[in-house]
TORPA-4810 file (N, C-alpha, C, O; in nm, 3 decimals):
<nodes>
NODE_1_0.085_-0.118_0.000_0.000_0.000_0.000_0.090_0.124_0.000_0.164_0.143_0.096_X
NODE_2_0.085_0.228_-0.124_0.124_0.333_-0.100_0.066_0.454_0.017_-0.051_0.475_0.049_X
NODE_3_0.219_0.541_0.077_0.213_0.608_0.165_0.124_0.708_0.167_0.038_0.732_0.252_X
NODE_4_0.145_0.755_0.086_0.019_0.887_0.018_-0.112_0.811_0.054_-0.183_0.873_0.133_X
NODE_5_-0.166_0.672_0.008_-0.300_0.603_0.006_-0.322_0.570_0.134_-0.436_0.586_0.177_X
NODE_6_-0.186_0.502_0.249_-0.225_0.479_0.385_-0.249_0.601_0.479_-0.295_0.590_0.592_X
NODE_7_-0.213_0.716_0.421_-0.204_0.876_0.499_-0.360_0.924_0.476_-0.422_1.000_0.551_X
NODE_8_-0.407_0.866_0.365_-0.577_0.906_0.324_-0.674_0.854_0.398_-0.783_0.905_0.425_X
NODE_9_-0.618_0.716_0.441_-0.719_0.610_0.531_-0.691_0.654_0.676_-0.780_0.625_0.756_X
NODE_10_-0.560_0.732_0.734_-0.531_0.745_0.849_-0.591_0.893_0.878_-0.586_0.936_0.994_X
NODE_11_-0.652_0.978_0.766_-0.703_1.074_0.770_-0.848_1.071_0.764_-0.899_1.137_0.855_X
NODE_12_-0.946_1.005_0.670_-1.051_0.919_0.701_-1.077_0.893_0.836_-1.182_0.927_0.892_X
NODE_13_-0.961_0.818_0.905_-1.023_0.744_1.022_-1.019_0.858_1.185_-1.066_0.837_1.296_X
NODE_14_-0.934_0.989_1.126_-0.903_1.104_1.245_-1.048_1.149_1.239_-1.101_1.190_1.342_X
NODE_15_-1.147_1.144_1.074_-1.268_1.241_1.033_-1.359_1.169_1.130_-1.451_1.221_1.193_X
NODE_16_-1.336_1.096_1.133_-1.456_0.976_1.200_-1.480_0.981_1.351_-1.564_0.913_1.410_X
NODE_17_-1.383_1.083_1.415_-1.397_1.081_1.525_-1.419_1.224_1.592_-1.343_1.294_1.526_X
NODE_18_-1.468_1.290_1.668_-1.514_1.401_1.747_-1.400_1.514_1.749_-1.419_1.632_1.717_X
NODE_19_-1.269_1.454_1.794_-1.182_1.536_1.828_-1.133_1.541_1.678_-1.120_1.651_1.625_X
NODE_20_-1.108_1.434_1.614_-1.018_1.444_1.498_-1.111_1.592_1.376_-1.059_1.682_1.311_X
NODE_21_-1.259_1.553_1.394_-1.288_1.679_1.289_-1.290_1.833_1.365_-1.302_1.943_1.310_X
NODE_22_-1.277_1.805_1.485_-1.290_1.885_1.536_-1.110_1.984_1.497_-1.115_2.097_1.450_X
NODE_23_-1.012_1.933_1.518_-0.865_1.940_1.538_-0.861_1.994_1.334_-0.822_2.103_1.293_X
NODE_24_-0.889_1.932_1.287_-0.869_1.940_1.127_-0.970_2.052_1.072_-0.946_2.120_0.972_X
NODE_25_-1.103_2.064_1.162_-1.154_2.190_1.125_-1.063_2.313_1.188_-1.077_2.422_1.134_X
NODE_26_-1.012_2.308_1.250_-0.929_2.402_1.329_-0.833_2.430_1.254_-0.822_2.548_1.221_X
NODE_27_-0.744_2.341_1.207_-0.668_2.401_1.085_-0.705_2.501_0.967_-0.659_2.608_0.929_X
NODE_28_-0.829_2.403_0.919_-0.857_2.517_0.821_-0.920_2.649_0.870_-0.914_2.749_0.798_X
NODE_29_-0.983_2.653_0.999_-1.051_2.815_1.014_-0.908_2.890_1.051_-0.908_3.013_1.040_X
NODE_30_-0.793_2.829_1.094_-0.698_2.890_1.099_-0.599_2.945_1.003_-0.528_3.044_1.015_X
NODE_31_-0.611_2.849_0.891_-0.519_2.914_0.779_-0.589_3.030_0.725_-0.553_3.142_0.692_X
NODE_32_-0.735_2.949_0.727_-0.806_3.085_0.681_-0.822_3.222_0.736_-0.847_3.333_0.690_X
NODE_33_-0.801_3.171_0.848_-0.757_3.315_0.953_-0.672_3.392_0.908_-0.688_3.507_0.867_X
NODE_34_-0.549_3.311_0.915_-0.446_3.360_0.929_-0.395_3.419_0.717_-0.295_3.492_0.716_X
NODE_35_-0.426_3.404_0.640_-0.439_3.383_0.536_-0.532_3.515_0.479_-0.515_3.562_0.367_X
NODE_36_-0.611_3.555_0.556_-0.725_3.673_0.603_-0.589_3.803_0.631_-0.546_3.894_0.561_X
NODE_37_-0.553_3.751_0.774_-0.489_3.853_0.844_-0.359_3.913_0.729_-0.350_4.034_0.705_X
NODE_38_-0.263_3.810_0.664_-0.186_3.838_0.586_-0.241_3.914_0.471_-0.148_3.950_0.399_X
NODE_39_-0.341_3.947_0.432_-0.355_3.975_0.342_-0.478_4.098_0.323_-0.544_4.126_0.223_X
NODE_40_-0.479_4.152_0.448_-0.556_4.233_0.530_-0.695_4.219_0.460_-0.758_4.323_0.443_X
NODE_41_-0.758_4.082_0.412_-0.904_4.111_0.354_-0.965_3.988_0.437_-0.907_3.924_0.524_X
NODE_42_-1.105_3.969_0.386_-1.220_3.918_0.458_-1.268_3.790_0.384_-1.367_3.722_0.409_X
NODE_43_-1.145_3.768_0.256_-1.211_3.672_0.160_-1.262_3.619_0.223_-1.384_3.639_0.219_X
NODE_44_-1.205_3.507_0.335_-1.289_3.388_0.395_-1.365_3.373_0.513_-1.374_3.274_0.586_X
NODE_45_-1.439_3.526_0.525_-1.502_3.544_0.694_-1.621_3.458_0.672_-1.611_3.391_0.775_X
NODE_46_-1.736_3.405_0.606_-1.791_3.401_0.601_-1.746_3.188_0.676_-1.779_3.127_0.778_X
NODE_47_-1.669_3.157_0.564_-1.681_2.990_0.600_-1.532_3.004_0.746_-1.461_2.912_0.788_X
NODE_48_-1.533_3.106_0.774_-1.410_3.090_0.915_-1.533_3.091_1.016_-1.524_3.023_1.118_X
NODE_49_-1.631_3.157_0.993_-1.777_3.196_1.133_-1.831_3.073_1.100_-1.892_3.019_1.193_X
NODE_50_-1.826_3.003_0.973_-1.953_2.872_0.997_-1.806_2.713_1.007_-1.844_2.596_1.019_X
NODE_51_-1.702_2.738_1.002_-1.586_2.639_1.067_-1.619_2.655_1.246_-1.643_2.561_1.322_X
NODE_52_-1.612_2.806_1.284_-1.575_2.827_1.383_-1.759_2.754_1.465_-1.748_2.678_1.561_X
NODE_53_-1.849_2.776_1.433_-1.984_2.711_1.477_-2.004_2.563_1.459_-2.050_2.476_1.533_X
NODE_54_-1.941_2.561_1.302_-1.940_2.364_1.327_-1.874_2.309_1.424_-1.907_2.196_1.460_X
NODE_55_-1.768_2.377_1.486_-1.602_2.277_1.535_-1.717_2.309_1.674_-1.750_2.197_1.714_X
NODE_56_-1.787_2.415_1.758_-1.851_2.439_1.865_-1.986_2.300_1.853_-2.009_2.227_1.950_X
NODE_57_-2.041_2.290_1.752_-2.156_2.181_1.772_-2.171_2.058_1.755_-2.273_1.989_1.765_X
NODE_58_-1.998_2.012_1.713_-1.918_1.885_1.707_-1.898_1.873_1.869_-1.916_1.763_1.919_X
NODE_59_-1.868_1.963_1.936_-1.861_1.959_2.061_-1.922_1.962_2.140_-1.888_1.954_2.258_X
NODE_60_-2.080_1.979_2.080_-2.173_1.975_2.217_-2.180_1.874_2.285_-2.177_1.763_2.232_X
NODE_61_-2.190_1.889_2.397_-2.182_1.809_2.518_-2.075_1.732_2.559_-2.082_1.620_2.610_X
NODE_62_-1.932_1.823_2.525_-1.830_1.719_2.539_-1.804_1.712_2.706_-1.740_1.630_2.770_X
NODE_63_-1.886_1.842_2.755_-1.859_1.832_2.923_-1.912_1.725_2.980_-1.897_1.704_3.100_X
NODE_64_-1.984_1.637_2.895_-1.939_1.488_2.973_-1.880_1.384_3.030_-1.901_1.301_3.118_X
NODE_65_-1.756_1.428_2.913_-1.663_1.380_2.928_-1.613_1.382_3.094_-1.616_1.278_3.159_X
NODE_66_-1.566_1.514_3.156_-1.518_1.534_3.285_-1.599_1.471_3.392_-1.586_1.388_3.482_X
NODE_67_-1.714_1.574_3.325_-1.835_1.505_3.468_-1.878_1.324_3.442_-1.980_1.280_3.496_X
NODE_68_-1.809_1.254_3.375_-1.826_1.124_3.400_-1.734_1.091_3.512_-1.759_1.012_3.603_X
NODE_69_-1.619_1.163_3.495_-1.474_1.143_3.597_-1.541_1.189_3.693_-1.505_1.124_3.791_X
NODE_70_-1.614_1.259_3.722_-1.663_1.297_3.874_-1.729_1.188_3.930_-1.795_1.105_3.868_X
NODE_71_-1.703_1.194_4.091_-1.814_1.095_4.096_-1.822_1.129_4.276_-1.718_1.187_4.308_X
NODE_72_-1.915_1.109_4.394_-1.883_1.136_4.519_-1.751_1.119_4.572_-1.709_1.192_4.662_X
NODE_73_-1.681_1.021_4.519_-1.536_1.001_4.549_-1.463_1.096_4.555_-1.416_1.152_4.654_X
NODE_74_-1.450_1.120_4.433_-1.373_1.237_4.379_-1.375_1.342_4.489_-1.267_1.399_4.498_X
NODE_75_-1.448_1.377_4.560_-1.492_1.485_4.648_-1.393_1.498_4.787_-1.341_1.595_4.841_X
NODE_76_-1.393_1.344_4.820_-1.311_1.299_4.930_-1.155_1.335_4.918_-1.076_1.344_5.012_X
NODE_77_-1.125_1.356_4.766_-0.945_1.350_4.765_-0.960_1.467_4.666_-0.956_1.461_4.543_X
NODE_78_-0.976_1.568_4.739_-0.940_1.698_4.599_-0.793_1.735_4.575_-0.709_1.782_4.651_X
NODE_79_-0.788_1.693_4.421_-0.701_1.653_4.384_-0.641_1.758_4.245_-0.736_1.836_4.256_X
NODE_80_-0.588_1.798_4.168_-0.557_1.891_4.074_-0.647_1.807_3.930_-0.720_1.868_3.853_X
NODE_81_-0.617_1.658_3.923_-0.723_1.632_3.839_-0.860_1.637_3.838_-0.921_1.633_3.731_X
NODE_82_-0.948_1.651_4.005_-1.078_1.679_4.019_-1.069_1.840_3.990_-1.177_1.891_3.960_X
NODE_83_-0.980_1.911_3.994_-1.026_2.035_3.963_-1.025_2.074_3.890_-1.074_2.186_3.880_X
NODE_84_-0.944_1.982_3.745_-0.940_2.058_3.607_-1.070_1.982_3.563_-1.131_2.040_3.473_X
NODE_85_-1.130_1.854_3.609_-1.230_1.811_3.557_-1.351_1.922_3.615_-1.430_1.964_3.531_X
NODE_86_-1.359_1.953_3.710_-1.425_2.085_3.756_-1.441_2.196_3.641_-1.544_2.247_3.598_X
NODE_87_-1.339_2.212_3.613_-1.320_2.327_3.551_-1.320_2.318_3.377_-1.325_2.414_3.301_X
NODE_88_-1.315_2.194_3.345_-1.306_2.147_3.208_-1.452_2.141_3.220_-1.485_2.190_3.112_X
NODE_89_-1.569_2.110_3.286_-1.751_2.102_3.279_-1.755_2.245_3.316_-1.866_2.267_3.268_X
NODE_90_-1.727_2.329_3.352_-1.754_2.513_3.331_-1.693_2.533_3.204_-1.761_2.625_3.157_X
NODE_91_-1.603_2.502_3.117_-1.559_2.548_3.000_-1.678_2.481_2.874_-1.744_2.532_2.783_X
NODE_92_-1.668_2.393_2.908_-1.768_2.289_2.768_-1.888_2.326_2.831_-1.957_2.383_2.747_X
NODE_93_-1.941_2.321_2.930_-2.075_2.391_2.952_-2.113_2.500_2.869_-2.205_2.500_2.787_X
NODE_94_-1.999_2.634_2.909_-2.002_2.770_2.863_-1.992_2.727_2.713_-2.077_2.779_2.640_X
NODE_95_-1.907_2.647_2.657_-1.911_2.678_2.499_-2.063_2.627_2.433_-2.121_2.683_2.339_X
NODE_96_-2.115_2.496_2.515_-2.194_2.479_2.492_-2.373_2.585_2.489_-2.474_2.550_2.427_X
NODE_97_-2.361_2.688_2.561_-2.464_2.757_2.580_-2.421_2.905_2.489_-2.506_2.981_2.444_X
NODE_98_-2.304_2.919_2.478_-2.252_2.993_2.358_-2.286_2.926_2.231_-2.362_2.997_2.165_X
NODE_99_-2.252_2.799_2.166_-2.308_2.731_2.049_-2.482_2.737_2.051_-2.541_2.780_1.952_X
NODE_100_-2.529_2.707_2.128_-2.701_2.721_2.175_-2.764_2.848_2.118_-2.866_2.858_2.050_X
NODE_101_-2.677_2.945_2.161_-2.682_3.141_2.162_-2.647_3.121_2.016_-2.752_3.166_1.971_X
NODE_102_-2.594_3.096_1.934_-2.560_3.113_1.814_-2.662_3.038_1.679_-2.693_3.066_1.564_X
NODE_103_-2.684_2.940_1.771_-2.814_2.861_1.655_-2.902_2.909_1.703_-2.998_2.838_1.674_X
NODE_104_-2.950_3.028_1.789_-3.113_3.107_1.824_-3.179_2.978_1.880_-3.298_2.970_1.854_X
NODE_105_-3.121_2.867_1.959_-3.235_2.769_2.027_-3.216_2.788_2.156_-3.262_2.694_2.221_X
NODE_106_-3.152_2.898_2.240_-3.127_2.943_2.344_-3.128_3.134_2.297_-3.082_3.173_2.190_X
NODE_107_-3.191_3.236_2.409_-3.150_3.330_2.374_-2.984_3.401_2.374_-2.892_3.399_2.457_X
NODE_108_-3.001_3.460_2.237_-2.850_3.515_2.246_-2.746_3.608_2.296_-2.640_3.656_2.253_X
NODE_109_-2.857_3.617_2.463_-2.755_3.698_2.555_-2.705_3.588_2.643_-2.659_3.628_2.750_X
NODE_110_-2.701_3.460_2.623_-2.640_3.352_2.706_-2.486_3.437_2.625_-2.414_3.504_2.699_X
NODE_111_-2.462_3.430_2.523_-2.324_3.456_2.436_-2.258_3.520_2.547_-2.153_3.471_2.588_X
NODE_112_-2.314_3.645_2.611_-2.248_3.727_2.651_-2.195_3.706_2.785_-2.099_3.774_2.820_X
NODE_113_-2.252_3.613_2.872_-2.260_3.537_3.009_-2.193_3.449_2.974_-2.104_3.419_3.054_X
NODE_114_-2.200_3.359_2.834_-2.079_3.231_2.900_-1.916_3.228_2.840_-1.823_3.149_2.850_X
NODE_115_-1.938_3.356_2.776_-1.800_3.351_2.717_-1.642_3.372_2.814_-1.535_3.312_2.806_X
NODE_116_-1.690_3.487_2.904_-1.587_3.496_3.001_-1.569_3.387_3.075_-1.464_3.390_3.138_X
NODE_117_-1.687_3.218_3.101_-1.660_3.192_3.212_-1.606_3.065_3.096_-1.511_2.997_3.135_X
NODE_118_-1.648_3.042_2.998_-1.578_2.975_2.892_-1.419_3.013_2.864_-1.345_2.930_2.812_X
NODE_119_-1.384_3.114_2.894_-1.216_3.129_2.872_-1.109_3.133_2.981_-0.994_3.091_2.986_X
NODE_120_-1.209_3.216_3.092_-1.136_3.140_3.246_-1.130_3.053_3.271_-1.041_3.023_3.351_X
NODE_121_-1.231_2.941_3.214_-1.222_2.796_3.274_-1.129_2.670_3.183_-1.089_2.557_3.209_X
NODE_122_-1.121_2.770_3.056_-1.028_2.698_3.007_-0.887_2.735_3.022_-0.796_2.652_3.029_X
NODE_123_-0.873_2.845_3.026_-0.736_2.893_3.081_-0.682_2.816_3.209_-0.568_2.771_3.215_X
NODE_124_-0.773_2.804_3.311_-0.700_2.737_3.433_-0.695_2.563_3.387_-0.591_2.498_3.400_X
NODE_125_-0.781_2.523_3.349_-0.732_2.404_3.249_-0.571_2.373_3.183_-0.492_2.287_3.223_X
NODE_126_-0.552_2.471_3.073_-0.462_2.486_3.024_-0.325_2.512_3.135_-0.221_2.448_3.120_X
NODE_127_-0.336_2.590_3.221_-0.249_2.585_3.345_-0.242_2.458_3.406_-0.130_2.408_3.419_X
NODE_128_-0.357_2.387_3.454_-0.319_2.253_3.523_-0.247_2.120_3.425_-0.180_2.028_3.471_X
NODE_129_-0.284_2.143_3.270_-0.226_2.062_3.201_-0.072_2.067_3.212_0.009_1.975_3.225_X
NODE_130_-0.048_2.238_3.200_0.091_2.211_3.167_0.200_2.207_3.306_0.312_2.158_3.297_X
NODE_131_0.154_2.256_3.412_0.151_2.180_3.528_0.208_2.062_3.535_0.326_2.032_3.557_X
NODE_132_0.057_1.959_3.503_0.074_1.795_3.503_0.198_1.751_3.451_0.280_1.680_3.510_X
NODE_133_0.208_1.811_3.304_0.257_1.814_3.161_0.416_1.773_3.222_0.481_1.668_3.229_X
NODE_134_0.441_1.928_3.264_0.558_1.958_3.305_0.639_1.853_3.419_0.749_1.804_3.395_X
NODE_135_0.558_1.826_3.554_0.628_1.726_3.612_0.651_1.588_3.545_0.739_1.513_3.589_X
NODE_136_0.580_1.558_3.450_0.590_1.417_3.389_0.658_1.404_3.305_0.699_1.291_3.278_X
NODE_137_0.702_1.533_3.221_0.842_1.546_3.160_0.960_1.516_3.251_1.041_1.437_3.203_X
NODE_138_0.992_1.569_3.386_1.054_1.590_3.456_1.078_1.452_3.500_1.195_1.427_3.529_X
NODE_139_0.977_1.343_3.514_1.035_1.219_3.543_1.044_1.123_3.474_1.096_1.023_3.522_X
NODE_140_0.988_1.122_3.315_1.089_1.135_3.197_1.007_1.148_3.028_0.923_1.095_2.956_X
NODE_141_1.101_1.253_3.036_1.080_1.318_2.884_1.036_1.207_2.835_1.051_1.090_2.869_X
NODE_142_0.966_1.271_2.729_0.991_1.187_2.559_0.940_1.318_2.501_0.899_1.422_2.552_X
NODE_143_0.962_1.269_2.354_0.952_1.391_2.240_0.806_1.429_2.226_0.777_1.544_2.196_X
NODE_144_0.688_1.313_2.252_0.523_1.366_2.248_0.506_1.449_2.346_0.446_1.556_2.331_X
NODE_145_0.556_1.413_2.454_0.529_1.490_2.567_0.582_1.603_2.543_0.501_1.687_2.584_X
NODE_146_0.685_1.661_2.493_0.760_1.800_2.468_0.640_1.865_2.312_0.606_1.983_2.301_X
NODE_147_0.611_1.785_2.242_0.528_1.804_2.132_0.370_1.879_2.202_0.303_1.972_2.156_X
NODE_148_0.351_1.810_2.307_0.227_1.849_2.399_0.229_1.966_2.471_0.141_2.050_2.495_X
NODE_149_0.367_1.955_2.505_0.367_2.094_2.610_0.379_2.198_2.484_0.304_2.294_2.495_X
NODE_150_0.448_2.197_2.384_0.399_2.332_2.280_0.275_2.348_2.232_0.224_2.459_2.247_X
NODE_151_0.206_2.253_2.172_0.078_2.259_2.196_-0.015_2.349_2.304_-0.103_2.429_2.275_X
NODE_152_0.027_2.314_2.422_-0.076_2.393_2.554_0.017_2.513_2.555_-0.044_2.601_2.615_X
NODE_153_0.147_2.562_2.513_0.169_2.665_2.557_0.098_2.780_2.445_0.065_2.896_2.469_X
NODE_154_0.088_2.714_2.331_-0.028_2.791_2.207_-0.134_2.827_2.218_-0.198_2.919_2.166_X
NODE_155_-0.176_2.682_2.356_-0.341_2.697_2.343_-0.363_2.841_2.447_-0.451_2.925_2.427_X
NODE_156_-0.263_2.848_2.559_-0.214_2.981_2.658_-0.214_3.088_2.612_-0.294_3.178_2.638_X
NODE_157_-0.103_3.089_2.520_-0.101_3.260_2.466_-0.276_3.252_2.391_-0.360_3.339_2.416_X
NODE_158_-0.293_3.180_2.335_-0.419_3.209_2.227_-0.561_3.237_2.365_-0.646_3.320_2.332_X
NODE_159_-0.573_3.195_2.451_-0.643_3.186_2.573_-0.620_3.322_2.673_-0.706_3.394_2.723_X
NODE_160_-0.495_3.328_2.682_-0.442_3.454_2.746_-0.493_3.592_2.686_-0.515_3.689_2.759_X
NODE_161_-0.516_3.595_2.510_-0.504_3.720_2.490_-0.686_3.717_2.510_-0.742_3.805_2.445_X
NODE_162_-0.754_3.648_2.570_-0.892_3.694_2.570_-0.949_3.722_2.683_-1.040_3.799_2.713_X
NODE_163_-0.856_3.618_2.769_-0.907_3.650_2.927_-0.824_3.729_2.994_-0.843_3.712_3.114_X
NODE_164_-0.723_3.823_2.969_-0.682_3.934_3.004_-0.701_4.052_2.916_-0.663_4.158_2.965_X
NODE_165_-0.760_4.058_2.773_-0.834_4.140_2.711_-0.701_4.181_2.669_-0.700_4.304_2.680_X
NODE_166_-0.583_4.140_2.623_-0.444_4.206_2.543_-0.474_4.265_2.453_-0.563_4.217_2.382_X
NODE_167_-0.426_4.369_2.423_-0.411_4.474_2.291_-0.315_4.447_2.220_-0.209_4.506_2.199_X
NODE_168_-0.359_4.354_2.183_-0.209_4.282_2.035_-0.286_4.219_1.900_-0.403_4.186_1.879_X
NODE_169_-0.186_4.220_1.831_-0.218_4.205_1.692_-0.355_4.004_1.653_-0.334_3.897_1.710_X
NODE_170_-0.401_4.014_1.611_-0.505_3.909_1.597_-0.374_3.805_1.533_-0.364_3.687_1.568_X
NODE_171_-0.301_3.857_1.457_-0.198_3.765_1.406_-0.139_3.656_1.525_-0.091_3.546_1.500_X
NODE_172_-0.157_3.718_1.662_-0.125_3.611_1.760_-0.202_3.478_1.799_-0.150_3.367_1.816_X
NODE_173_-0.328_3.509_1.810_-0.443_3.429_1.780_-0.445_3.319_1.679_-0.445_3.196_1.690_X
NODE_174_-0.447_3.403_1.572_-0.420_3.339_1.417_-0.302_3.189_1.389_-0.326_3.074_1.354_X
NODE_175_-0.176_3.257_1.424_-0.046_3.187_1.464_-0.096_3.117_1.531_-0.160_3.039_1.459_X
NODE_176_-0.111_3.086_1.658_-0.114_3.022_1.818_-0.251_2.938_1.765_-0.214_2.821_1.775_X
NODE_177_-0.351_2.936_1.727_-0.478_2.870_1.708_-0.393_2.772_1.577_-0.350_2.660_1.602_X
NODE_178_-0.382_2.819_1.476_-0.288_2.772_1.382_-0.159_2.605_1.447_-0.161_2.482_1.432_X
NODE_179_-0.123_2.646_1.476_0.001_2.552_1.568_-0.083_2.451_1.677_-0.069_2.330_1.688_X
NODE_180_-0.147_2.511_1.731_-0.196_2.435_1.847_-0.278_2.307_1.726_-0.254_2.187_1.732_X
NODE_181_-0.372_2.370_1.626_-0.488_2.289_1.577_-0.378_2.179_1.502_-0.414_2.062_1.518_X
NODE_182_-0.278_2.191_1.440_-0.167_2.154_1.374_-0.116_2.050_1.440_-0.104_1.941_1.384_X
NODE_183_-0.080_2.070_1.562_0.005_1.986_1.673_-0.086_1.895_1.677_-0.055_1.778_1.653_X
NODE_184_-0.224_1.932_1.710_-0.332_1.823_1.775_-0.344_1.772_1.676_-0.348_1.650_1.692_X
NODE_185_-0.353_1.808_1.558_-0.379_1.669_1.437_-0.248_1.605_1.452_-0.262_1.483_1.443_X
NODE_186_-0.117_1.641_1.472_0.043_1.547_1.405_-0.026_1.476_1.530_-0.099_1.389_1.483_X
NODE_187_-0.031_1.477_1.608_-0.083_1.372_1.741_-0.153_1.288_1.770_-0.130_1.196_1.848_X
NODE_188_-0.303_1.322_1.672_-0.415_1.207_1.644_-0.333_1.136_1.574_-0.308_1.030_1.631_X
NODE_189_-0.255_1.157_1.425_-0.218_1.111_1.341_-0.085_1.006_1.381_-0.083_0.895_1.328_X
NODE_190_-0.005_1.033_1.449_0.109_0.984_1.525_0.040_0.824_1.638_0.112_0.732_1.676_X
NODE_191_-0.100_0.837_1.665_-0.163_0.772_1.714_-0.173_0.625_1.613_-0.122_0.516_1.638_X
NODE_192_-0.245_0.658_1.512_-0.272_0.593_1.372_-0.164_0.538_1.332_-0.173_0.431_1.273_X
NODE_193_-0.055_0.591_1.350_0.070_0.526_1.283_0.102_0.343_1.335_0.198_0.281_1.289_X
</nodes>
């Protein structure tokens, strides 16, 4: 089987899954972003707002995910992983009632209520990952794990410039959303191998 033909089936099989279209739509609203920004026009605002709503309703209800990890236990040993799972069901909640606000099946002043608590909660997320990240490098590297921690430090700056409201160029966003969505596909894909 040619490489090119097994790279098509290993791409197929990333589409097939939640995170994988999710990670590969992210690329493209990002080139297109970023592709936008270089070129100071709007060619592609239109399919970057309906990338950026699909990749949100691919995700509805991924705050299940955490709150399955919860459980009364959990309560007894608070722990840095009960609190990013805490805090990972306030982020997917919030995106989720933001995606809701955007298809008009919720009113669309939820937008305005869950967005701040949608970027704080992922931000401290992103802190406890690289946290985790970081000591488990520390007792021993490998190259995914260093591949991961650039990843979350992308997903940071790109997270940072919203929940401290930075006055910097969108090109940071652009870049940093760009790389992060990039990383997370070489990673699904590195999986497949």
């Amino acid at each position: 089987m040619s490489k090119s033909f097994s790279f098509l089936i290993i791409i197929k099989q990333i589409l097939a899954t939640t995170d994988g279209r999710d990670k590969l739509f992210k690329v493209l609203q990002y080139s297109l972003k970023l592709n936008d920004w270089l070129k100071n026009s709007k060619s592609w605002i239109a399919l970057i707002s309906n990338l950026s709503l699909a990749r949100k309703m691919i995700r509805l209800l991924h705050g299940l995910d955490p709150l399955l990890e919860l459980n009364m236990d959990s309560f007894k040993n608070v722990d840095a992983t009960m609190i990013n799972n805490i805090f990972s069901l306030l982020s997917d909640g919030a995106d989720d009632m933001i995606c809701l606000g955007k298809l008009k099946v919720i009113d669309d002043k939820w937008i305005d209520f869950a967005t701040p608590i949608s970027d704080r909660s992922w931000f401290i997320t992103i802190f406890l990952d690289i946290y985790d990240l970081v000591k488990s490098i520390q007792k021993e590297p490998t190259m995914l794990k260093k591949i991961s921690l650039a990843k979350l430090i992308c997903d940071l700056i790109f997270c940072s410039i919203d929940v401290f409201k930075l006055d910097v160029s969108a090109g940071w966003q652009n870049v940093t959303g760009l790389l992060s969505g990039t990383i997370g596909t070489f990673k699904l894909i590195q999986k497949k191998l």
